[in-house]
C-alpha positions as CSV (number, residue, x, y, z in Angstrom):
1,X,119.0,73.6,124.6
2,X,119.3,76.9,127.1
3,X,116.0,78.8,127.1
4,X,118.4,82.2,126.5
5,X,120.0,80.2,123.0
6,X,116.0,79.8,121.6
7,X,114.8,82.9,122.8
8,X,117.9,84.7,120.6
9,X,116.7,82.1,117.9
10,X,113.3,82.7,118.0
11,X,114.2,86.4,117.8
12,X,116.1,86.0,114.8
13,X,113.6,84.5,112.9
14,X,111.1,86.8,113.3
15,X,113.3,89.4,112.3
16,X,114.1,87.2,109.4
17,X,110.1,86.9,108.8
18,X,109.5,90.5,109.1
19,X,111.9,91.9,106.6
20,X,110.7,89.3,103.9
21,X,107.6,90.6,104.2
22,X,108.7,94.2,104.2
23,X,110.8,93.0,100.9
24,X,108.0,91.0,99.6
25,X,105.5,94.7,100.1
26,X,108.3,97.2,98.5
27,X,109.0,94.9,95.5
28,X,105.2,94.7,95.0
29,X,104.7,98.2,95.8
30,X,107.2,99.1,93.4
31,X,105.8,97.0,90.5
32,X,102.5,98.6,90.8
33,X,104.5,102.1,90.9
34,X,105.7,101.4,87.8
35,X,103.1,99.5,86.1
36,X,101.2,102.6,86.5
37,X,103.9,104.6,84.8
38,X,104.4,102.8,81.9
């Protein structure tokens, strides 16, 4: 395995992470919103 192959890896799963977490905080945000409005 070439360093450059797991850094690009490596990269893509933290982008992966980060926008399941920024999908996991809007669809909780968005509950609460609407909890709230109901």
């Amino acid at each position: 395995m070439r360093w450059e192959s797991f850094e690009k890896w490596t990269i893509g799963q933290q982008l992966v992470e980060s926008a399941d977490s920024i999908a996991a905080t809007m669809i909780e945000g968005y509950y609460r919103y609407t909890e709230g409005e109901l």
